[in-house]
C-alpha positions as a Markdown table, in Angstrom:
| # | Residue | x | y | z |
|---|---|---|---|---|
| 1 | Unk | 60.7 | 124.8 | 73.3 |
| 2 | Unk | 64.4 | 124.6 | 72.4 |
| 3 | Unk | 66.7 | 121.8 | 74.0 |
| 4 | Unk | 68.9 | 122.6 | 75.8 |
| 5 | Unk | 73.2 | 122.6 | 73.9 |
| 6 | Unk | 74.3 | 121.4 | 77.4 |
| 7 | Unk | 71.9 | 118.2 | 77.3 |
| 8 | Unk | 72.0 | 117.4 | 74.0 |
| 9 | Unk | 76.0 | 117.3 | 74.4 |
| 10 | Unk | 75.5 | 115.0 | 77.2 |
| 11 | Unk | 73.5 | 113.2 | 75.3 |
| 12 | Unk | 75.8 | 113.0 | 72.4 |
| 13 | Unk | 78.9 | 111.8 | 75.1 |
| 14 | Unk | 76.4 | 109.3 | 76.0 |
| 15 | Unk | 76.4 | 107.4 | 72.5 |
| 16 | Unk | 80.3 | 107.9 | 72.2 |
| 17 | Unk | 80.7 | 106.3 | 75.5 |
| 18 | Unk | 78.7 | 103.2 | 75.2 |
| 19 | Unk | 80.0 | 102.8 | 71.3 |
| 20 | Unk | 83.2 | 102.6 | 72.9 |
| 21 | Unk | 82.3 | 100.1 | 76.6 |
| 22 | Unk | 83.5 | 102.9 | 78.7 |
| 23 | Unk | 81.1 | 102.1 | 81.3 |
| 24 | Unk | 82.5 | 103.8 | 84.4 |
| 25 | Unk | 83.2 | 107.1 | 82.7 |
| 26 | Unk | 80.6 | 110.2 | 83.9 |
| 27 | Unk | 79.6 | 112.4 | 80.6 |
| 28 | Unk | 79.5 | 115.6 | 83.1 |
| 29 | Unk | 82.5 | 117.5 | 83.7 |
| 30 | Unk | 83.6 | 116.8 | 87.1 |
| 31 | Unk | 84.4 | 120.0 | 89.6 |
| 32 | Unk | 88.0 | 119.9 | 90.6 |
| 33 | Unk | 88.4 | 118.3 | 93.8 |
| 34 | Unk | 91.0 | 117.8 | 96.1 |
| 35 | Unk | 92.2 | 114.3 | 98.2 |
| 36 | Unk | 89.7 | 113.4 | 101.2 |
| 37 | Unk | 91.7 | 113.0 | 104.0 |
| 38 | Unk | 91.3 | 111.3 | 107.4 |
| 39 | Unk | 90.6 | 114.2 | 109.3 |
| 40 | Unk | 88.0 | 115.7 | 106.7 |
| 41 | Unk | 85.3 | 113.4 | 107.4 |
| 42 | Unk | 83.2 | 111.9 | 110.1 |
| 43 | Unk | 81.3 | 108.5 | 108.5 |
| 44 | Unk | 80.0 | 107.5 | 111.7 |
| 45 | Unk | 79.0 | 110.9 | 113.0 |
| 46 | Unk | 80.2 | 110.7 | 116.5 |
| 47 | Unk | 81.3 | 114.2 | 116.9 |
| 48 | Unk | 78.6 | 116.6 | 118.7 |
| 49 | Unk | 78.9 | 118.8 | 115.7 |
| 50 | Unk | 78.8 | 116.5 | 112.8 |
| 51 | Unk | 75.5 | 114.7 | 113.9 |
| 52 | Unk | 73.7 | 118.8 | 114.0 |
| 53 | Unk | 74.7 | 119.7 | 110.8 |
| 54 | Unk | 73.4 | 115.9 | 109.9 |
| 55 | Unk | 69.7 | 116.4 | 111.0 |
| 56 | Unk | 69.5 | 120.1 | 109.5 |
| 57 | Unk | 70.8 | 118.2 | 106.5 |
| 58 | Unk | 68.5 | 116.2 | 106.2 |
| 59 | Unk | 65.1 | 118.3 | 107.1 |
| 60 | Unk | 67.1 | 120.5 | 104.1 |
| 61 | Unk | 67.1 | 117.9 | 101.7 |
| 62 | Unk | 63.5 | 116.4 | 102.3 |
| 63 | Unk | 61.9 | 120.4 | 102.1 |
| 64 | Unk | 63.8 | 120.4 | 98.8 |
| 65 | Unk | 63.5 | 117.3 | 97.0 |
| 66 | Unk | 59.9 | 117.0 | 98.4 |
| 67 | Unk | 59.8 | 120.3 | 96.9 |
| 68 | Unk | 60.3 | 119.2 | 93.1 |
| 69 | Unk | 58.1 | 115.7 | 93.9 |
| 70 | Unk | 54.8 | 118.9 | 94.7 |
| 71 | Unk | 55.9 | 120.6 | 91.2 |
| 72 | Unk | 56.0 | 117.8 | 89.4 |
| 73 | Unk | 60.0 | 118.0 | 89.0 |
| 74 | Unk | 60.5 | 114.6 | 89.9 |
| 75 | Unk | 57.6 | 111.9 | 89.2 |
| 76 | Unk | 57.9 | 109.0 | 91.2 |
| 77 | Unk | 54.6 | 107.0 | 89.4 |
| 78 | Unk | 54.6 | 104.0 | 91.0 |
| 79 | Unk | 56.8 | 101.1 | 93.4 |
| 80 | Unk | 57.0 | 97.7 | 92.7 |
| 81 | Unk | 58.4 | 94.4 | 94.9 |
| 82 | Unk | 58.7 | 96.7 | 97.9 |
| 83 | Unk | 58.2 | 92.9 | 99.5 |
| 84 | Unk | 62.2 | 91.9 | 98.6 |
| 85 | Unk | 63.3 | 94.8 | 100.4 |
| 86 | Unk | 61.3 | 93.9 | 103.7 |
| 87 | Unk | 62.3 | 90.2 | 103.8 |
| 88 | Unk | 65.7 | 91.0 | 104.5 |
| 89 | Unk | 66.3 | 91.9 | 108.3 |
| 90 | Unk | 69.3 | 93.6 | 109.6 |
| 91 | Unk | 72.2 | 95.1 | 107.3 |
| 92 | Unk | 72.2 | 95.1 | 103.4 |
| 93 | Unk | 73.5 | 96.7 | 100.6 |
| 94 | Unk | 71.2 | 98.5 | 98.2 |
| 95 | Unk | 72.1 | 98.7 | 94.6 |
| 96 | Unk | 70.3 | 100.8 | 91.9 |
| 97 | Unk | 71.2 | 102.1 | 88.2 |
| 98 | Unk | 72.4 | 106.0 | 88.5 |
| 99 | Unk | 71.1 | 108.7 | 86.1 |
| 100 | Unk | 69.8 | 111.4 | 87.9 |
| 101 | Unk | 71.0 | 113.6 | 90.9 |
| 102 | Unk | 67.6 | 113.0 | 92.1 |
| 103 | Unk | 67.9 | 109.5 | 91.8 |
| 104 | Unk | 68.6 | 108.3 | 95.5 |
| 105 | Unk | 65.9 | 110.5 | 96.9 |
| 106 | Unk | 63.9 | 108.6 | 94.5 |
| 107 | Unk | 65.0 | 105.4 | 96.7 |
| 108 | Unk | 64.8 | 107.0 | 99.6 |
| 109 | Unk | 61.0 | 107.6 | 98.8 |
| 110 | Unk | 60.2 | 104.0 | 97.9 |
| 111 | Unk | 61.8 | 102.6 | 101.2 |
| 112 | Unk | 61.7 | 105.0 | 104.0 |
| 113 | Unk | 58.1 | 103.6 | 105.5 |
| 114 | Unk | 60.0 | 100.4 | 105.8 |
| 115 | Unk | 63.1 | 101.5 | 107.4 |
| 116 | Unk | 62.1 | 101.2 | 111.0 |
| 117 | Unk | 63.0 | 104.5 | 111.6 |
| 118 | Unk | 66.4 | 104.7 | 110.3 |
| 119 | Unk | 68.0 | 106.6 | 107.0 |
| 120 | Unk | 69.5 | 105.4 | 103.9 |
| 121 | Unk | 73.2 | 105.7 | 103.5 |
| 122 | Unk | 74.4 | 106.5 | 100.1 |
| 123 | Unk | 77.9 | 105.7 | 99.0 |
| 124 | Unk | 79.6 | 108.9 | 96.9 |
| 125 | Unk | 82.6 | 110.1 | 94.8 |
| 126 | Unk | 85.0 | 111.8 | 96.6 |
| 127 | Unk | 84.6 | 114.9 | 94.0 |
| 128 | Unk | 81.0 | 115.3 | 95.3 |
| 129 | Unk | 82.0 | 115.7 | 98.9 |
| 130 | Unk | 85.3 | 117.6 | 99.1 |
| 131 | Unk | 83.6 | 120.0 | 96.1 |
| 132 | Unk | 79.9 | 119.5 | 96.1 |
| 133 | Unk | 78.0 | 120.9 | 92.8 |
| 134 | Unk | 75.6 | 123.5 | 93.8 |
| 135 | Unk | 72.8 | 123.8 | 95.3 |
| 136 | Unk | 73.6 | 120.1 | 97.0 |
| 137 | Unk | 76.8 | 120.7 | 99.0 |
| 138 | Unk | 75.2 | 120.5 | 102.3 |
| 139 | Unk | 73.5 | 117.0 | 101.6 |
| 140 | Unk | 76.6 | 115.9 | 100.1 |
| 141 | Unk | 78.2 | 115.8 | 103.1 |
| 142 | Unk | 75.7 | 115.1 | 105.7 |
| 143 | Unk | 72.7 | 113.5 | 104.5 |
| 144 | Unk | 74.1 | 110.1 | 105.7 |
| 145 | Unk | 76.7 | 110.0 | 102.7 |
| 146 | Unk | 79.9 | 107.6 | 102.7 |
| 147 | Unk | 82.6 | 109.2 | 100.6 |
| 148 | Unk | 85.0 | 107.0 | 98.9 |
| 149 | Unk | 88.7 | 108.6 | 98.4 |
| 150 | Unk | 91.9 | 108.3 | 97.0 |
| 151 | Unk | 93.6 | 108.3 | 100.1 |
| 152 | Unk | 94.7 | 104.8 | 101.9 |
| 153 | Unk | 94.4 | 106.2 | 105.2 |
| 154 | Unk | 90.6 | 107.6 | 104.7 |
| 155 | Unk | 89.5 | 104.7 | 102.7 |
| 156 | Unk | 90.4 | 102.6 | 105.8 |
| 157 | Unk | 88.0 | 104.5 | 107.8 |
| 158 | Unk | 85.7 | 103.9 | 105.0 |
| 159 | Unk | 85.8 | 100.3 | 105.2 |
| 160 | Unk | 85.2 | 100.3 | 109.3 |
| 161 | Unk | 82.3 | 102.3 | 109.0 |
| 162 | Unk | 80.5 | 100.1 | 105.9 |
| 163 | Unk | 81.1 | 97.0 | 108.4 |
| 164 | Unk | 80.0 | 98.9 | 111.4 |
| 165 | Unk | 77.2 | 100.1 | 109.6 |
| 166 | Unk | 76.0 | 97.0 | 107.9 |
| 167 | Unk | 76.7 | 94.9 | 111.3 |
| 168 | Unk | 74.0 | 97.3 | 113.5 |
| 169 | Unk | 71.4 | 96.9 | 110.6 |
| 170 | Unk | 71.6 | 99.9 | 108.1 |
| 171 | Unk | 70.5 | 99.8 | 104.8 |
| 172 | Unk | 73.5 | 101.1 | 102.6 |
| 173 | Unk | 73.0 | 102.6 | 98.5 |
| 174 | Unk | 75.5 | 102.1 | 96.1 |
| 175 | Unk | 75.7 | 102.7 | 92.3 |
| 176 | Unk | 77.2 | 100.0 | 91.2 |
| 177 | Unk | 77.4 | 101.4 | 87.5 |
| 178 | Unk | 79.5 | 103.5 | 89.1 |
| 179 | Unk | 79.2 | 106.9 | 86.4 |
| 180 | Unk | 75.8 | 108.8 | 86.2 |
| 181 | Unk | 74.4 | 108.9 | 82.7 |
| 182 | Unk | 71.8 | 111.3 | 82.9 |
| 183 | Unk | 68.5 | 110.0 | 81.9 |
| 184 | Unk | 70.1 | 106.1 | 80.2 |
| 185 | Unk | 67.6 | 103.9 | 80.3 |
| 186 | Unk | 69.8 | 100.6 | 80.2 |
| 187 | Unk | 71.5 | 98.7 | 82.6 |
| 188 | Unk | 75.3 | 99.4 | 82.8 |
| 189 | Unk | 78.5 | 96.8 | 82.9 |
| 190 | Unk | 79.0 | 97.3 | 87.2 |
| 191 | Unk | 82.1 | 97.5 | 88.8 |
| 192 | Unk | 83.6 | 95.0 | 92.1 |
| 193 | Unk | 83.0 | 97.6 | 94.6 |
| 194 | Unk | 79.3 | 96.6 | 95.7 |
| 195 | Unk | 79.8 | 92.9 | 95.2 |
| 196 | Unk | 83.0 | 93.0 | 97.1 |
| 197 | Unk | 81.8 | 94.7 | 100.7 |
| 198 | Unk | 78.6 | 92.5 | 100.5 |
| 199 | Unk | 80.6 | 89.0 | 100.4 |
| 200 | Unk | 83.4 | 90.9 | 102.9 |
| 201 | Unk | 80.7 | 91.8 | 105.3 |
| 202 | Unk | 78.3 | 88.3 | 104.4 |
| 203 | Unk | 75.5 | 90.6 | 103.9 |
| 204 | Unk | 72.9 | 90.3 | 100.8 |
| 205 | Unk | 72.5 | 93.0 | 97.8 |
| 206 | Unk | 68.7 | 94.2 | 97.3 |
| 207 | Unk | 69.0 | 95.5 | 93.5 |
| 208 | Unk | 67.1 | 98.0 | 92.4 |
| 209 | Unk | 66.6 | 98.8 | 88.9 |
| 210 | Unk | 64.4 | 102.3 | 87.7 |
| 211 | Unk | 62.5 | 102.4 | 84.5 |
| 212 | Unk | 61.3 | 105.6 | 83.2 |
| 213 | Unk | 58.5 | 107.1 | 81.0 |
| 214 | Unk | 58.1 | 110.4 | 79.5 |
| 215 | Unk | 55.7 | 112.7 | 81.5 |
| 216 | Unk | 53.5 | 115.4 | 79.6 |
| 217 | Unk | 55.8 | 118.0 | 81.3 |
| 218 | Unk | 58.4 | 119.7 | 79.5 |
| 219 | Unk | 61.8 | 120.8 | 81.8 |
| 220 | Unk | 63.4 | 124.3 | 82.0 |
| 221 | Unk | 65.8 | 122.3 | 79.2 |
| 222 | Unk | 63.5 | 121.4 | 77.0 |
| 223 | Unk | 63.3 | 117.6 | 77.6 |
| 224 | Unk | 60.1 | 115.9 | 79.1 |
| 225 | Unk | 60.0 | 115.5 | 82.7 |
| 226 | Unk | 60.5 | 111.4 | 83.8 |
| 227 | Unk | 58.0 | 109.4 | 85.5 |
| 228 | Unk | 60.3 | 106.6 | 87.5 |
| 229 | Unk | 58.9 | 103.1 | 88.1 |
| 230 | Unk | 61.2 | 101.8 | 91.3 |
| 231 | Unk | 61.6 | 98.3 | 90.6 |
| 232 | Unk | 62.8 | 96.6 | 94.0 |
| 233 | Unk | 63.8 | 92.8 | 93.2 |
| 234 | Unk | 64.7 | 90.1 | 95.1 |
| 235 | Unk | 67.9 | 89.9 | 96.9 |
| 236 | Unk | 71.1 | 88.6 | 95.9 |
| 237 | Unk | 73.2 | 86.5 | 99.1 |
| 238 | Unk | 76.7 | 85.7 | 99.2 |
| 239 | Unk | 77.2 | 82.1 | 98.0 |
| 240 | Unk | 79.0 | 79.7 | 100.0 |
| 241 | Unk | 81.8 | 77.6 | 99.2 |
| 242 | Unk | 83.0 | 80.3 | 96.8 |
| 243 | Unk | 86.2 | 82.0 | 96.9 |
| 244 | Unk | 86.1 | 85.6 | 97.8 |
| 245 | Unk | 86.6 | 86.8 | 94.0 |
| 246 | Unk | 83.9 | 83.8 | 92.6 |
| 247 | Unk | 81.3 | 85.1 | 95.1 |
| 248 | Unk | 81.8 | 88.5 | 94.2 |
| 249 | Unk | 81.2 | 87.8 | 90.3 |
| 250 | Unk | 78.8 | 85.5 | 90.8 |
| 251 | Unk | 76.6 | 88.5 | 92.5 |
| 252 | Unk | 77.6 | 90.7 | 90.5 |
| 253 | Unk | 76.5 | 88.5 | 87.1 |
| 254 | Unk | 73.1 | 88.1 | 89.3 |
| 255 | Unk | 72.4 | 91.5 | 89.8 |
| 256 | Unk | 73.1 | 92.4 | 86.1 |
| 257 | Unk | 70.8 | 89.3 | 85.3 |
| 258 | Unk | 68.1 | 90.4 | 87.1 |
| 259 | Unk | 68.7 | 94.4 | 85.5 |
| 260 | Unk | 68.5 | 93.3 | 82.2 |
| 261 | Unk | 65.5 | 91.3 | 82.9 |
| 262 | Unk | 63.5 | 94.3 | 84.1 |
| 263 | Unk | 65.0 | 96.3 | 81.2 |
| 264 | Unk | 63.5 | 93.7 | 79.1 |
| 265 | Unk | 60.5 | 93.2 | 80.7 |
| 266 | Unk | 59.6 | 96.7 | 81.1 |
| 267 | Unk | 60.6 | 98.2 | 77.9 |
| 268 | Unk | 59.4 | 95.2 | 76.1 |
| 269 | Unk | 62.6 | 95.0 | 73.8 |
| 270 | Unk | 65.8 | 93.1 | 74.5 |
| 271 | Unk | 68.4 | 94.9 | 75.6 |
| 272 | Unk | 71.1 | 96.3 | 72.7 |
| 273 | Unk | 74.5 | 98.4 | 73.0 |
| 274 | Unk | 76.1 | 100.7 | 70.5 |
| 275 | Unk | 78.7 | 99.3 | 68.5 |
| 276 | Unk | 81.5 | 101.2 | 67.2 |
């Protein structure tokens, strides 16, 4: 079957990027979007309205991700260290490596027996929720999704939300890598933002890291169909007597640590980067 132009361009933008260390860079081409204002969006779904459209959002998105796991679309072979996520009570911050769209359903999967009954919150571009790629507009914005934005003013209302959030005992996702590489094996460079609410808000990161296989199934692209091993490892806390900045590299470093040492482990091979 003949791959498809469009992936084997991404592909291509892939190499360029990591020759060059632009880490935080998506290979897709973005929609436009528009500035996420105030008023646009309800974090904590306390209007009437906002918390319907959030349950039909989310029976929508389970039908149709659950869906692709019954044709074999998206493989989830097997979960490991579930026990790291279940030690930690009350709020924390999830963070996983980002290469598929189907990626936090993935997590979702892996966790939601052990949620007590709650959902996942996923942390978002702003692009994805003021102009949501098709078909996934509706669980953009209301399958329990946390839009950042360029706007002061919103990303205030952002920031009370997290701590709300994390202080009544939610479990929140964020890509730390922050760009999605579609189907990169290796762990990414991360960015502050993860490291940053969790020593703000004292809570502890729970790092995920996703290894994949090839399947014996071929995509509509041409490309073989990957089986994801969810590797859930132990958590991270924020260390005391640090400054604010020191605790939030120290985490950071930790959580890369602890990527790379699944990389390794898994793929049996250390981990190596492009050059230019």
């Amino acid at each position: 079957m003949e791959k498809s132009p469009h992936k084997l361009e991404l592909i291509r933008r892939i190499a360029e990027l990591e020759k060059k260390e632009l880490w935080h860079l998506d290979v897709e081409d973005d929609p436009e979007t528009y500035p996420l204002m105030p008023d646009d969006v309800d974090y904590l779904y306390e209007k009437l309205s906002s918390r319907i459209k959030n349950k039909i959002a989310n029976i929508a998105g389970t039908r149709f991700f659950d869906k692709m796991i019954a044709k074999r679309q998206l493989i989830i072979k097997e979960v490991r260290g579930i026990e790291n996520f279940t030690a930690v009570k009350g709020g924390k911050i999830v963070t996983c490596n980002h290469f598929s769209v189907c990626d936090n359903y993935a997590v979702w999967v892996a966790l939601r027996e052990y949620m007590d009954g709650r959902m996942l919150y996923k942390v978002i571009r702003e692009g994805n929720y003021t102009n949501p790629p098709k078909p996934f507009g509706l669980f953009m914005r209301y399958c329990n999704t946390l839009p950042l934005s360029s706007q002061a003013a919103t990303m205030k209302k952002f920031m009370r939300a997290v701590k709300i959030l994390l202080e009544r005992g939610e479990t929140i996702l964020i890509y730390p890598e922050q760009s999605m590489w579609w189907n990169y094996r290796k762990p990414k460079p991360m960015q502050d933002g993860a490291f940053s609410l969790a020593v703000r808000a004292g809570k502890p990161i729970v790092p995920i890291f996703i290894t994949m296989e090839d399947s014996d199934i071929l995509d509509g692209d041409g490309f073989f169909v990957q089986e994801y091993t969810i590797n859930i490892l132990p958590a991270i806390y924020p260390p005391q007597g640090l400054s604010n900045v020191e605790a939030r590299e120290k985490m950071k470093k930790e959580n890369y640590d602890a990527w790379v040492k699944t990389y390794e482990d898994f793929y049996q091979k250390r981990l190596v980067y492009a050059e230019e």
